[in-house]
C-alpha positions as MATLAB code, in Angstrom:
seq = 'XXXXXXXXXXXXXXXXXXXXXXXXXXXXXXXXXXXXXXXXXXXXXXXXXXXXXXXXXXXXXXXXXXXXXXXXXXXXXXXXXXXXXXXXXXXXXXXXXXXXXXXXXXXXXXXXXXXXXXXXXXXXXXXXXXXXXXXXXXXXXXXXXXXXXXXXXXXXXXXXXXXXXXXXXXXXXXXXXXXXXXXXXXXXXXXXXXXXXXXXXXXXXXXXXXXXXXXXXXXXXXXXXXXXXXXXXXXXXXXXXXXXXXXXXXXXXXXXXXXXXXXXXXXXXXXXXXXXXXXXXXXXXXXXXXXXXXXXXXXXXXXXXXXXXXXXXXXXXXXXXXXXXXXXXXXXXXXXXXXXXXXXXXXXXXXXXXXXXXXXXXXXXXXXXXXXXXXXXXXXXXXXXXXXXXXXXXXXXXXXXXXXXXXXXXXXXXXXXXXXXXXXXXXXXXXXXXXXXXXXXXXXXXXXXXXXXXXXXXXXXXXXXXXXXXXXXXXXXXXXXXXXXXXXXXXXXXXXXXXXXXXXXXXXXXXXXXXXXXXXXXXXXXXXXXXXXXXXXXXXXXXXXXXXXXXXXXXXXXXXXXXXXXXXXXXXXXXXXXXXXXXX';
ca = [
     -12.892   12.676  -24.957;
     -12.387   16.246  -25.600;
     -11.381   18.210  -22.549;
     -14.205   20.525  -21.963;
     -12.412   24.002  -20.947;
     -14.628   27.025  -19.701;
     -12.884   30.325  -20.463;
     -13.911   33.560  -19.007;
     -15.533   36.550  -21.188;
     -12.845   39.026  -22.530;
     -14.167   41.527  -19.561;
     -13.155   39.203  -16.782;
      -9.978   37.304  -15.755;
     -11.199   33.486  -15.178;
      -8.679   31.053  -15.519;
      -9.078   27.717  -18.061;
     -11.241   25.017  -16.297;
      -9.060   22.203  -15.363;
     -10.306   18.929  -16.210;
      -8.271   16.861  -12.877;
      -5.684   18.571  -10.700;
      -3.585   15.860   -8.582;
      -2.187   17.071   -4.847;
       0.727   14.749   -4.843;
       3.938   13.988   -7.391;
       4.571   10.582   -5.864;
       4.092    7.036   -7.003;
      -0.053    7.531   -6.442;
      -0.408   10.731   -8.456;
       2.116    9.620  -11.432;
      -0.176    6.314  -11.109;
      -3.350    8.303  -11.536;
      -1.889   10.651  -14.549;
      -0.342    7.556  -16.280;
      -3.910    5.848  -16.063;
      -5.300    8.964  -17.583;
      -3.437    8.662  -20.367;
      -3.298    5.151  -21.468;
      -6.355    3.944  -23.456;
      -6.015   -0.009  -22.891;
      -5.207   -0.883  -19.717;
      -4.076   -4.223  -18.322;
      -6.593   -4.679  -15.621;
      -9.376   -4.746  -18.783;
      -7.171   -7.053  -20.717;
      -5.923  -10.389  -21.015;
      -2.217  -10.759  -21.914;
      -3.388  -11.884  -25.175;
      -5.887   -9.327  -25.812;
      -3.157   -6.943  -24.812;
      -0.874   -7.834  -27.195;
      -3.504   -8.130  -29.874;
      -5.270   -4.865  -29.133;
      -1.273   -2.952  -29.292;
      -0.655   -4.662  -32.728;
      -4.328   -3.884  -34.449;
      -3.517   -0.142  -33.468;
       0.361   -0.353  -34.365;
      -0.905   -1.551  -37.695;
      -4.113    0.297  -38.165;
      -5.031    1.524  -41.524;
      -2.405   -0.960  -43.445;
      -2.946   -4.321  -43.021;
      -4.963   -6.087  -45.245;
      -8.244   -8.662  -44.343;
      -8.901  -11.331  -46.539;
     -12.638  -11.433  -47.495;
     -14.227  -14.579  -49.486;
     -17.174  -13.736  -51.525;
     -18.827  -15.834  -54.558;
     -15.554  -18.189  -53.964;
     -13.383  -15.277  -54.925;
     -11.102  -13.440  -52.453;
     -11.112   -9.964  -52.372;
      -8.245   -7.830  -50.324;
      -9.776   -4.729  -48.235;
      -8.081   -2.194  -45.914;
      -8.449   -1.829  -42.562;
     -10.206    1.957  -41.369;
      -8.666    3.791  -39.320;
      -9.518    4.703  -36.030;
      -8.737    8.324  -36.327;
     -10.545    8.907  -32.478;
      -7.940    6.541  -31.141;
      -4.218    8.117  -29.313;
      -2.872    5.051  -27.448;
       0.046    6.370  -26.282;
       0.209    9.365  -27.925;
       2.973   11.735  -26.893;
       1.273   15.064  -24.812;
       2.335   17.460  -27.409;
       4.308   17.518  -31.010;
       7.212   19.101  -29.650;
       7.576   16.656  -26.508;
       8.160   13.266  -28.775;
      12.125   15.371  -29.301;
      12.496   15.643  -25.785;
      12.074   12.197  -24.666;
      14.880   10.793  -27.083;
      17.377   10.680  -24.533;
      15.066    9.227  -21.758;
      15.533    5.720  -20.205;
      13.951    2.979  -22.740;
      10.383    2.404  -22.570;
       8.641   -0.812  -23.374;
       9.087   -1.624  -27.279;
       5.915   -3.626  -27.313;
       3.872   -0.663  -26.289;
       5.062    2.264  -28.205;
       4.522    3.527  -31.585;
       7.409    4.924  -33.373;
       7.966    8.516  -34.871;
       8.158    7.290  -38.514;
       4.707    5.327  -37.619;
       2.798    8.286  -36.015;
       3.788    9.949  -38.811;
       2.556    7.621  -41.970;
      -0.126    6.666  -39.285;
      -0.948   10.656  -39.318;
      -2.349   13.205  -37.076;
      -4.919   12.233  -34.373;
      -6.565   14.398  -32.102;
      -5.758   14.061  -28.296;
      -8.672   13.118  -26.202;
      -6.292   13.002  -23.004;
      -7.802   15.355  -20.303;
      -5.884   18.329  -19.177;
      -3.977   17.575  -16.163;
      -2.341   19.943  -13.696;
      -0.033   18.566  -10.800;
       0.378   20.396   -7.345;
       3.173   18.788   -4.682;
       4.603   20.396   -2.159;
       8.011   19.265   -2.586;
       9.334   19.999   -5.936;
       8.177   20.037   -9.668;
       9.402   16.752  -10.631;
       7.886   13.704  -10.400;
       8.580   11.729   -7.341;
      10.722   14.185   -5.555;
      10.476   13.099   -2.412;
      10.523    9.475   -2.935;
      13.621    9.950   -4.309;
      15.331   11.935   -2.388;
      14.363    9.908    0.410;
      16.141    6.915   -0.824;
      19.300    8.772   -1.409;
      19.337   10.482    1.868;
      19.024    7.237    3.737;
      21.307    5.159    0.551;
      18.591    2.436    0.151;
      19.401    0.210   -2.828;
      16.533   -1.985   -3.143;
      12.961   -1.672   -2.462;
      10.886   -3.696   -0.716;
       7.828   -4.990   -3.484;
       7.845   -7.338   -5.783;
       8.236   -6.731  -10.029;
       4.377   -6.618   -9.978;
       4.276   -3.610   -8.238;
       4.528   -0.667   -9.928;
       2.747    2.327  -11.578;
       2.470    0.882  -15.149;
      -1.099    1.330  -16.041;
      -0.024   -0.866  -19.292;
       0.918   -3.655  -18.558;
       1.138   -6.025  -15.170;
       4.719   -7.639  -15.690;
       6.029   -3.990  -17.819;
       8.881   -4.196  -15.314;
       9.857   -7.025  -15.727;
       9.880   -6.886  -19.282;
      12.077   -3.158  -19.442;
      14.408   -5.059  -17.117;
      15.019   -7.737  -19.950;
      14.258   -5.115  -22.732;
      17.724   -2.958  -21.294;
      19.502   -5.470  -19.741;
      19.508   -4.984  -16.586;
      19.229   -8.379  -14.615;
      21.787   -7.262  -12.219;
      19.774   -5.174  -10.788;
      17.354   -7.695   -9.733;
      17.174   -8.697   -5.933;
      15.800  -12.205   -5.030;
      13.744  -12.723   -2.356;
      15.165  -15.496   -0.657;
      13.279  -17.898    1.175;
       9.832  -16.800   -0.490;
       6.542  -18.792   -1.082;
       7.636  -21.016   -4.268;
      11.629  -21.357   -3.126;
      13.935  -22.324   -6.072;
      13.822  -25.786   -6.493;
      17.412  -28.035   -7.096;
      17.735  -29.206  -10.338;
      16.979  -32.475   -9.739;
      13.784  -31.539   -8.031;
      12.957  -29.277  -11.448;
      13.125  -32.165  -13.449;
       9.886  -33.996  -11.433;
       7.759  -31.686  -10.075;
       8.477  -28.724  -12.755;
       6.000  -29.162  -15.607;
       7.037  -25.592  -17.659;
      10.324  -24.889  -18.697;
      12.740  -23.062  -15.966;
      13.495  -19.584  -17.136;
      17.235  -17.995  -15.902;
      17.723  -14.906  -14.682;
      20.937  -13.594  -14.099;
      22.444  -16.932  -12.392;
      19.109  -18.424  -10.807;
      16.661  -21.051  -12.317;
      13.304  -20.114  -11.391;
       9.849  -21.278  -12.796;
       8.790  -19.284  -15.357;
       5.503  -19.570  -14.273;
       6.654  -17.592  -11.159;
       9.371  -15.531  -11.741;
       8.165  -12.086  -11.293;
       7.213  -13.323   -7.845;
      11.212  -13.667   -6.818;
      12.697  -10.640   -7.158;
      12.206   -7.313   -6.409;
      14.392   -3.782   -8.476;
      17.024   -1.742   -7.173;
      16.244    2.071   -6.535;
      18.126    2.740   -9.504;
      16.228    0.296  -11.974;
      12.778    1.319  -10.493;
      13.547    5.101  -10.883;
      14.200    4.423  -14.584;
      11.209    2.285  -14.932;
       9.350    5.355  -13.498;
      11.069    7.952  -16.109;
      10.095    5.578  -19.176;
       6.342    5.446  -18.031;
       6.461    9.492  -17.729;
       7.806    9.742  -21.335;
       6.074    7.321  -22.985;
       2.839    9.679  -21.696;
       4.122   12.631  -22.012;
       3.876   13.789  -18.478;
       7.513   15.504  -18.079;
       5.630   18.495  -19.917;
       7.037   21.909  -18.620;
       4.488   23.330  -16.430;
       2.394   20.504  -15.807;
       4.206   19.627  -12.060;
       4.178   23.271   -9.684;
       5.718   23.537   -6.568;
       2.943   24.623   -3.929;
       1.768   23.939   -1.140;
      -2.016   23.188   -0.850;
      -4.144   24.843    2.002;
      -7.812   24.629    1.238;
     -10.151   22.963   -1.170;
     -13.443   24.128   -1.538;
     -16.395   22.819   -3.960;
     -19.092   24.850   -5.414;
     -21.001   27.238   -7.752;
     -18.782   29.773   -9.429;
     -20.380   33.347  -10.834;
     -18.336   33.285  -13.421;
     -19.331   29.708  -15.210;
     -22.014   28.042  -15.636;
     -25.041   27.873  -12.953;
     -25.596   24.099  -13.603;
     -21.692   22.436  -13.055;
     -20.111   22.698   -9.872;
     -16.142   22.985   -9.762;
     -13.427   22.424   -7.137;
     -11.283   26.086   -6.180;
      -8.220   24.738   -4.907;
      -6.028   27.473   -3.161;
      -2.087   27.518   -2.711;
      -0.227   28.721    0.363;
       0.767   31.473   -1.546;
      -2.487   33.016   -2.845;
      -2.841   31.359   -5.943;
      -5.896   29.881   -7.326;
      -6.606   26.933   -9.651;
      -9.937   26.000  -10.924;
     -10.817   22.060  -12.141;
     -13.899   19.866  -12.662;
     -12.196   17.273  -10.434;
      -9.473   16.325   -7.787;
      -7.337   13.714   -6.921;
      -5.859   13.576   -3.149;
      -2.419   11.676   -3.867;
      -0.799   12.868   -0.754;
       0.815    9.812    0.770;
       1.333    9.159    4.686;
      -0.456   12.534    5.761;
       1.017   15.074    8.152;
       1.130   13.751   12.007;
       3.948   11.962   12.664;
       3.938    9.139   15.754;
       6.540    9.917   17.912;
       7.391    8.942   21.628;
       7.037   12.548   22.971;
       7.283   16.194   21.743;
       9.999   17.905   21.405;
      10.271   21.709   22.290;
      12.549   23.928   20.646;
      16.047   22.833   21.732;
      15.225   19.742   21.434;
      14.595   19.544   17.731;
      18.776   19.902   17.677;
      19.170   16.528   19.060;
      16.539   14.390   17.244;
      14.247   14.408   14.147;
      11.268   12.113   12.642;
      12.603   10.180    9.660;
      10.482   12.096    7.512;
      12.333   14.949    8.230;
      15.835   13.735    7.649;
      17.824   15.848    5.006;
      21.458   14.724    5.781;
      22.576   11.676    7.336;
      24.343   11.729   10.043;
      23.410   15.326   11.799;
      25.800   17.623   12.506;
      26.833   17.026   15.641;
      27.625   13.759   15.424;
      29.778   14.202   11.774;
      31.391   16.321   13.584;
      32.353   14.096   16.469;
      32.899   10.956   14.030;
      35.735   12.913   12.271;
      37.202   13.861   15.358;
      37.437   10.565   16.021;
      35.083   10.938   19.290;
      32.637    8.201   20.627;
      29.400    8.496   19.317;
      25.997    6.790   20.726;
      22.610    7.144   18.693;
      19.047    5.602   19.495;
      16.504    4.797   16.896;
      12.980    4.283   17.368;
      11.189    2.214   15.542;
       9.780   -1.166   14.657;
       9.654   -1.209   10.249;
      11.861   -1.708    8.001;
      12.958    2.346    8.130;
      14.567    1.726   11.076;
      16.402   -0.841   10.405;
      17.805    0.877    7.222;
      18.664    3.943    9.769;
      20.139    1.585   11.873;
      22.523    0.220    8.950;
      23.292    3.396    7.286;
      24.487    4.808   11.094;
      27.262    2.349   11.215;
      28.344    2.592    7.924;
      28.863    6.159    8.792;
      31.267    5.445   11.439;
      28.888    6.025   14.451;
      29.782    4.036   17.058;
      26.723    2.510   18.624;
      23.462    2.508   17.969;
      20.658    1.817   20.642;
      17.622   -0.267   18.163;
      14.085    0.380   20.047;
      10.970   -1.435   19.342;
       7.896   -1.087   21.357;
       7.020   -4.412   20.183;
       8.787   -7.544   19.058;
      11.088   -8.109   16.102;
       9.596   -8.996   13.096;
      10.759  -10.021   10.396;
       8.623  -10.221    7.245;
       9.400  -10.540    3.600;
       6.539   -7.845    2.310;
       4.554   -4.894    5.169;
       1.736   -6.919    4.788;
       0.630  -10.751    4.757;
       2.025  -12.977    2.040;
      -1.394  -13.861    1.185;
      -2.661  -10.422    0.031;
       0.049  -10.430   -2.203;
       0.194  -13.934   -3.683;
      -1.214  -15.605   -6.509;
      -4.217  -15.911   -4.407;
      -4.778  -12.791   -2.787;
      -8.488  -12.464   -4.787;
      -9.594  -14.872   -1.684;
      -8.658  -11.921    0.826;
      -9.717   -9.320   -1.266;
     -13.335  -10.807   -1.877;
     -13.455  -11.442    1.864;
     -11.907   -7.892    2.148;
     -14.985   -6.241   -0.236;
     -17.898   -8.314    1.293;
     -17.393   -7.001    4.572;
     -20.232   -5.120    6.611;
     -18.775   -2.462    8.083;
     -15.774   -0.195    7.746;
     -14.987   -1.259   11.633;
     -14.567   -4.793   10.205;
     -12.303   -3.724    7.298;
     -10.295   -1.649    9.418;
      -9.469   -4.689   11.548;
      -8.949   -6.516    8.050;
      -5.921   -4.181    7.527;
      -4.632   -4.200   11.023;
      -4.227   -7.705   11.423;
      -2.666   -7.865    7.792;
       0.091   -5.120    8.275;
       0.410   -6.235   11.703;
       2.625   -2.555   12.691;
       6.429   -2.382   11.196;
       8.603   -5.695   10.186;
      11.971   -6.118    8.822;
      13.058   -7.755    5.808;
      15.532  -11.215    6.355;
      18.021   -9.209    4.597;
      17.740   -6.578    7.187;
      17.437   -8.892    9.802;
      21.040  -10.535    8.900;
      22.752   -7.307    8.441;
      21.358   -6.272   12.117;
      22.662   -9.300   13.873;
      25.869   -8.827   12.093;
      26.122   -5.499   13.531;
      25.017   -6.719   16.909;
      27.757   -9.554   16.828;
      30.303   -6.528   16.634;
      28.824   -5.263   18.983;
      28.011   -1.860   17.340;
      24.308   -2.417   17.878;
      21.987   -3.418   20.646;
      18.757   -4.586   19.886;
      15.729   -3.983   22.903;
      12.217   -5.353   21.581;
       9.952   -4.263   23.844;
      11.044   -1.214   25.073;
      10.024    2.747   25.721;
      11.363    5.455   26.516;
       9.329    6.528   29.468;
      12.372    9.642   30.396;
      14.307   12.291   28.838;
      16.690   14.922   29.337;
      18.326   17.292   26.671;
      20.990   19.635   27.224;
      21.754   22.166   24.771;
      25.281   22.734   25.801;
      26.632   19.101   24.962;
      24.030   18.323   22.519;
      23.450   14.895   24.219;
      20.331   12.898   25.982;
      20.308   11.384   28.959;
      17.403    8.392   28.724;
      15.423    6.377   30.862;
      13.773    3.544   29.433;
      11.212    0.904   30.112;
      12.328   -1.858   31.014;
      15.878   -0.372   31.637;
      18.331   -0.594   29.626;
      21.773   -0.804   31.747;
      24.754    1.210   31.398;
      22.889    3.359   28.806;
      25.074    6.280   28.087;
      24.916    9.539   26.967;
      22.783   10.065   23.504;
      24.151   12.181   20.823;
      20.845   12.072   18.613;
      17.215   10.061   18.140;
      15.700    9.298   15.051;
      11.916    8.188   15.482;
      11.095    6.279   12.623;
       7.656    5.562   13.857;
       5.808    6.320   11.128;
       2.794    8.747    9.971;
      -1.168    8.891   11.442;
      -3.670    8.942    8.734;
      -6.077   11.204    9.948;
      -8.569   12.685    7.440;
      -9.591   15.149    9.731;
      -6.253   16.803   10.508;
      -5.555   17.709    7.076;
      -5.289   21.455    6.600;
      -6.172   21.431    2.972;
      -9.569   19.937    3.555;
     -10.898   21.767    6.540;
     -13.465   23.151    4.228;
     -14.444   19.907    2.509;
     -14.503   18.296    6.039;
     -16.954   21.114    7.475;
     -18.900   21.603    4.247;
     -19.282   17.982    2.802;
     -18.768   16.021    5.847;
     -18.399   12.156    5.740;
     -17.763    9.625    8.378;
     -14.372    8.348    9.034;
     -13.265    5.191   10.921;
      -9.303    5.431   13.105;
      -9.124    8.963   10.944;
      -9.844    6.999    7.558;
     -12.232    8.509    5.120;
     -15.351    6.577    4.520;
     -15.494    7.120    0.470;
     -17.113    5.454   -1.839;
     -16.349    2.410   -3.615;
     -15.035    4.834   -6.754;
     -12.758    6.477   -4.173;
     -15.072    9.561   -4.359;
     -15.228   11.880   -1.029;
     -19.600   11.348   -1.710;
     -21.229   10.746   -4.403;
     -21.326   12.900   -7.057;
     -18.770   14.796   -5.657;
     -15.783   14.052   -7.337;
     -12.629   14.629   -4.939;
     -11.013   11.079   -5.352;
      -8.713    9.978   -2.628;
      -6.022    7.195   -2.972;
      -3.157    5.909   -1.352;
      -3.112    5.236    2.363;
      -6.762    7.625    3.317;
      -8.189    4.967    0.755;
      -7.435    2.195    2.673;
     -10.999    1.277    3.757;
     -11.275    0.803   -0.281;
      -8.061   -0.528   -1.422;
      -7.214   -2.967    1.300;
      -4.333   -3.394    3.404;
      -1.829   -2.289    0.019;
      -3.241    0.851   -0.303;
      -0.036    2.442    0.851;
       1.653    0.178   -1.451;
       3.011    0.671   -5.486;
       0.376   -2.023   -5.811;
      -2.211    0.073   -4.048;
      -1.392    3.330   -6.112;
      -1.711    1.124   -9.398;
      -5.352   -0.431   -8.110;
      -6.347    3.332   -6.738;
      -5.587    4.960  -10.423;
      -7.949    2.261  -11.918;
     -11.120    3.007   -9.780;
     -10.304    6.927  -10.331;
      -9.881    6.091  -14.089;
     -13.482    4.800  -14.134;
     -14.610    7.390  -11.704;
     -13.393   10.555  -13.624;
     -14.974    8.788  -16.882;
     -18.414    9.267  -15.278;
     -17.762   12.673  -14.111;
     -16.255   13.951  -17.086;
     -18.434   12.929  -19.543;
     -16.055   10.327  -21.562;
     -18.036    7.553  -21.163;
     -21.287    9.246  -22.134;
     -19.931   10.608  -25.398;
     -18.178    7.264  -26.487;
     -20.388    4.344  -25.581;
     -22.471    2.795  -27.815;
     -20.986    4.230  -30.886;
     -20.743    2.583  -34.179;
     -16.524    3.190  -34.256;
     -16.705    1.615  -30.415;
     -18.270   -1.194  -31.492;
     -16.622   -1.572  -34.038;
     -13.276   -1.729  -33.102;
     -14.297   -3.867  -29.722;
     -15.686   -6.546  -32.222;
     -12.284   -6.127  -34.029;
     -10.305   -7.527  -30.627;
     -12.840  -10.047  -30.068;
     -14.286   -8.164  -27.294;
     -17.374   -7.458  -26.175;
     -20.749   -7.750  -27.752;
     -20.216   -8.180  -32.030;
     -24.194   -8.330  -32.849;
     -24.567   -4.891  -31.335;
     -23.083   -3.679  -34.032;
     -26.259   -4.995  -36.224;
     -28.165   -2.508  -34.796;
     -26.609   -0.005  -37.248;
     -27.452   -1.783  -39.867;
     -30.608   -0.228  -42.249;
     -32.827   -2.673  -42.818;
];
């Protein structure tokens, strides 16, 4: 598709006409852009296809087909499919820049020397402009989230990721550079290694190692999950290999309205989004994609006034670890009591990171019980059989009924077993004291010492004197709170169940208007991963789809000769259509 841009007459000052602007650089708005870009995905392919349709393009225009004819065979060339840019760096001068950048899959990309005797193609990717509030890079705040709070690991599988390529591309850069060390197994999982001598009798395929564990190969990427380090890389190869570290394509600004309508300047028949920056500046697109994450109210136990924001933060809000206060105490070698709040896995990793800091104690609340879960949400929505909940999921009757779908799966905040062993070390020193269960229902801050004095419920005895609180109780999705849609909310309203959106099934605010949501306000779409890597990979599909509709790609390439033909080529679709070109 070629991007269609409106440009103003030479007496007025219109900006371009932006074919998609994303509000978010995290791990569902690089999802989206990376979907944009790649022309076979792996949700429309089998592995085989895959591989086939990646080698009939590596090789396009050079390899030779054997063709029988009166019992003679004669040799023919291949045409090229000069409308085709798999992979195809953004710009000219952006395939230098990326020499340096973290490996990208070798199976998927085309080399210089092969672009080159492959020659130039035009780029049919649409123009994309990026919007986060945070920084201009991609995943800012993921990342700097994870080194404030020194998490190595995350929490998801090799499956999940942002890869719009391929379904096991982690696993596969992982082998590609080597780096099986950073691999975490999770222990204890459905499909447990099996001893050898078990292997040998109820294994039929052969046991694949990794690192120093024999797993099935038929289940590997089910075991282990990357370090921080390896999934950051991962993250830097996908934005090369599509060009997406272009200079000027991520802007730092904060987004306050978004409004949807006629403009005097274009044309009377198309409707456009005007999105509007805090700071006065306005962008124009055809459509938008809401990649904004948790959302903007945070859960916490009470509010705090103005002194009180000293002596405790939401861990959303955490920009050095320990606070001030309490460094200062723990290098003068003073006694030091903190309190977290919480119930996920968040906590716990406050909890950790707090002792290894040299804080003395640390008061763990829960308003609930313990739990202690290998994944934020049911093992079987995550499985080899999670189609059964997801068709159950989709053939629901009401939004009420999904909603209580996703409740019951996430079941609030859980702890990993890792976790879970590190915090009953801890407690066995007796540097942390665990109270499932428990509220604060009484507080009292004074400025001049810096400190709390508590009251919780039940009590908790000989509670002493609180240097800080972190409430890691998470974000509330609530549509309708959002500042940057106040417009859209009192111009295009749409129903909303527990502050989710009500979109469609293309993750469209209405139909035919297309501002796409994804991430966590798409749960009532996605399913109980929504807020999940796996959910930002399955949200950037549906958009994908979406935004072909809306931007006219579909219309201008379906049912052309060159489509068919190369679809019969990979064995896919319908061949005899092509007949219908045929003169008779």
């Amino acid at each position: 598709m070629v991007s269609k841009t409106y440009t103003s007459s030479p007496a007025t000052s219109f900006p371009a006409l932006l074919d998609v602007i994303i509000i978010g650089a995290g791990p569902c708005g690089l999802a989206v852009a990376a979907r944009l870009k790649e022309e076979t995905p792996s949700a429309l392919f089998t592995d085989d296809e895959h591989q086939r349709y990646h080698w009939i393009n590596k090789h396009r225009g050079r390899m030779a087909l054997v063709q029988a004819r009166h019992g003679k065979q004669k040799k023919v060339k291949a045409d090229k499919w000069h409308g085709y840019t798999s992979r195809q760096p953004f710009s000219s001068t952006h395939s230098e820049s990326i020499a340096g950048s973290p490996p990208s899959l070798s199976s998927s990309v085309s080399t210089a020397s092969e672009e080159t005797e492959i020659g130039a193609v035009e780029n049919d990717s649409p123009s994309i402009l990026v919007l986060d509030s945070t920084g201009d890079n991609w995943m800012e705040r993921w990342n700097r989230a994870f080194e404030t709070l020194e998490i190595q690991q995350l929490r998801s599988p090799m499956f999940f990721h942002v890869d719009p390529g391929d379904r096991d591309g982690m696993l596969a850069y992982t082998q590609e550079t080597g780096r099986d060390s950073d691999l975490w197994e999770i222990s204890g999982c459905v499909g447990k290694e099996l001893s050898k001598h078990k292997k040998k009798k109820k294994l039929r395929s052969k046991p694949v190692a990794i690192g120093d564990v024999e797993i099935d190969e038929r289940d590997r990427k089910d075991y282990f999950s990357p370090s921080t380090g390896l999934f950051s890389d991962y993250c830097s190869s996908i934005i090369a290999r599509y060009g997406l570290n272009t200079p000027g394509m991520i802007q730092r600004r904060e987004v306050n309205d978004i409004q949807y309508g006629y403009h005097p300047e274009l044309s009377p028949s198309d409707k456009i989004f005007t999105v509007t920056a805090s700071d006065g500046t306005v962008f124009y697109s055809r459509t938008v994609v809401l990649a904004i994450g948790l959302g903007r109210t945070k859960v916490i136990p009470f509010k705090l006034n103005g002194e009180e924001t000293n002596g405790a933060c939401h861990s959303t809000e955490i920009r050095s670890f320990p606070s001030s206060n309490v460094k200062r105490k723990i290098q003068q070698r003073q006694e030091t009591n903190l309190v977290v709040v919480g119930g996920g896995l968040s906590s716990a990793q406050i909890v950790d990171l707090a002792i290894r800091k040299g804080v003395s104690k640390v008061w763990f609340l829960l308003r609930s019980d313990f739990k202690v879960k290998h994944f934020d949400i049911d093992l079987t929505w995550m499985g080899k059989f999670k189609n059964y909940e997801k068709a159950a999921f989709w053939s629901a009757d009401t939004d009420e009924e999904r909603f209580e779908m996703i409740k019951i799966a996430r079941n609030g905040g859980s702890i990993t077993p890792r976790y879970q062993k590190i915090l009953k070390q801890h407690a066995a020193r007796h540097r942390v004291s665990i109270h499932p269960r428990t509220v604060i229902c009484g507080h009292e801050y004074c400025p001049v010492s810096q400190t709390w004095r508590l009251a919780t419920d039940p009590p908790i005895p000989d509670l002493p004197r609180i240097d800080y609180i972190y409430f890691a109780t998470g974000m509330q999705a609530d549509v309708g709170e959002l500042p940057l849609l106040q417009w859209m909310n009192r111009e295009y309203p749409i129903e909303t169940t527990q502050g989710l959106p009500c979109i469609t099934d293309d993750l469209m605010w209405k139909a035919n208007l297309p501002l796409f949501v994804t991430g966590r306000l798409g749960a009532l779409r996605l399913g109980p991963a929504a807020p999940n890597l796996e959910g930002a990979r399955l949200g950037a599909e549906r958009i994908a789809w979406g935004m072909e509709e809306v931007l006219g790609r579909r219309r201008d390439r379906e049912n052309t000769p060159t489509e068919r033909s190369k679809e019969c080529f990979c064995g896919l679709g319908n061949r005899y259509a092509g007949l219908a070109d045929v003169d008779w």
